[in-house]
C-alpha positions as CSV (number, residue, x, y, z in Angstrom):
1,X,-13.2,-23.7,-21.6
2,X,-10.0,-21.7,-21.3
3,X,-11.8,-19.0,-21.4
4,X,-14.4,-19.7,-18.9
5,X,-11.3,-20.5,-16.5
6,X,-9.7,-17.1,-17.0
7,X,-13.0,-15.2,-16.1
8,X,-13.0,-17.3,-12.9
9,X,-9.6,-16.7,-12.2
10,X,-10.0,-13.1,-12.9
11,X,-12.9,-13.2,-10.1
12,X,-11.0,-14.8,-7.7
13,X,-8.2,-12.0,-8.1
14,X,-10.5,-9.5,-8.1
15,X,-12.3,-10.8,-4.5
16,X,-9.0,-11.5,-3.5
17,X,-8.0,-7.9,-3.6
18,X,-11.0,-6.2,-2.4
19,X,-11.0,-8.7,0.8
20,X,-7.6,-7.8,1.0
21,X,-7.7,-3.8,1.2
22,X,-11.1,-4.3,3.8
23,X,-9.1,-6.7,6.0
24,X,-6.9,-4.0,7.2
25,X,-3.4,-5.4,7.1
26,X,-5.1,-9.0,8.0
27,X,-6.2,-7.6,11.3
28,X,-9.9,-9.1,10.2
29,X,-10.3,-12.3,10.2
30,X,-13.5,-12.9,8.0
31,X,-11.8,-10.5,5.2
32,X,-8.5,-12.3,5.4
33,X,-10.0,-15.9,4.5
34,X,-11.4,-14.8,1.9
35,X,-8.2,-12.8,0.6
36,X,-6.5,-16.3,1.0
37,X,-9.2,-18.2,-0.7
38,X,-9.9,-15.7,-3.6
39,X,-6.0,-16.0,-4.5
40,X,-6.3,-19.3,-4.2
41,X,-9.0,-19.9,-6.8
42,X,-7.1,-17.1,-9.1
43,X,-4.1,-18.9,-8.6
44,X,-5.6,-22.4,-9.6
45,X,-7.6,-21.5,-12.2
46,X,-4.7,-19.4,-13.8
47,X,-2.4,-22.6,-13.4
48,X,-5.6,-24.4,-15.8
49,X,-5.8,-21.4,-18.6
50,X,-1.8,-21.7,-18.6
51,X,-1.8,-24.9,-20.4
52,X,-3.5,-23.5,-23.2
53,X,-3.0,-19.8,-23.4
54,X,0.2,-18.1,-23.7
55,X,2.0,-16.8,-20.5
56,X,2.1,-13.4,-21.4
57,X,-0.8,-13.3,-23.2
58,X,-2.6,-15.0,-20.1
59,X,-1.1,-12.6,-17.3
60,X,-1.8,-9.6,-19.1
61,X,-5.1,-10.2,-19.8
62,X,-5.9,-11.5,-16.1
63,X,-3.7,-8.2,-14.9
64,X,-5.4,-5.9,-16.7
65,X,-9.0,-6.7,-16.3
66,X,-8.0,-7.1,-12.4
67,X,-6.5,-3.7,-12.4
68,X,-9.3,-1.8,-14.2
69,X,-12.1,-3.5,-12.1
70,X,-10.0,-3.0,-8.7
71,X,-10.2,0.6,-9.9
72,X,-13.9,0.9,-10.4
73,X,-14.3,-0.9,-6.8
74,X,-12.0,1.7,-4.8
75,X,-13.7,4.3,-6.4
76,X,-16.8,3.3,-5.8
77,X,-16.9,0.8,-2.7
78,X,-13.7,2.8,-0.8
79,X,-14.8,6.2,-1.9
80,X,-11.1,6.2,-3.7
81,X,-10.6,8.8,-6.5
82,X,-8.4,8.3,-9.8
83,X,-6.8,11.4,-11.6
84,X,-6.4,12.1,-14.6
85,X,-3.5,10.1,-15.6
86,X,-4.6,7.1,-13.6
87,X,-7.7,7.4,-15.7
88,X,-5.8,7.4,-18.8
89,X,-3.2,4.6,-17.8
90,X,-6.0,2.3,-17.1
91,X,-8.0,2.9,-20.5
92,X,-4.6,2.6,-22.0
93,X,-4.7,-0.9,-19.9
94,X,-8.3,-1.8,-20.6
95,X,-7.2,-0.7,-24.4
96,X,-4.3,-3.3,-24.3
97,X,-6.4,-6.0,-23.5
98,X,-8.7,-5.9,-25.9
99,X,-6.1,-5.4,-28.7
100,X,-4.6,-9.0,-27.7
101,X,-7.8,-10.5,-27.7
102,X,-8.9,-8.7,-31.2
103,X,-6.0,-8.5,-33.0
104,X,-3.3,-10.9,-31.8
105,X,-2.9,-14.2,-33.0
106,X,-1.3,-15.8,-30.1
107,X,-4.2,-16.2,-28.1
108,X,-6.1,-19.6,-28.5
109,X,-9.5,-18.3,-29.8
């Protein structure tokens, strides 16, 4: 269930910042609400995966799929380009990620 949790929480993050960047410095209303209520359910559902998941393990895995995903949405939904070293940092992100979950043993599989 831990697991279902942290994909949720991931979503929430991930709405969270993409209502964020189209509510203009919270100058829109609609966008801002649900900025608030995305981080809210990232933030609840985070809290839930915490008591079973390791901190760092938990935030890292949440960070990094938030980061590579908010990538592939400015690139594609605000027309925002990546070079190549922000390429490469967020493979070496997305990389990361799937090492803890493969290889580590302090995740609770």
């Amino acid at each position: 269930m831990h697991w279902l949790f942290l994909a949720i929480a991931i979503t929430g993050e991930i709405i969270g910042t993409t209502a964020l960047k189209a509510s203009n410095g919270f100058t829109n209303l609609g966008s801002s609400v649900i900025a608030v209520i995305g981080y809210g359910v990232a933030f609840y559902f985070l809290a839930l995966v915490l008591k079973t998941i390791p901190v760092g393990i938990a935030y890292a895995i949440w960070s990094g799929a938030g980061v590579a995903i908010i990538a592939l949405i400015g690139l594609v939904a605000f027309g925002q380009k990546l070079d190549i070293a922000g390429i490469i940092g967020i493979s070496l992100i997305v990389i990361g990620v799937i090492v803890l979950n493969v290889f580590s043993n302090t995740t609770a599989h």
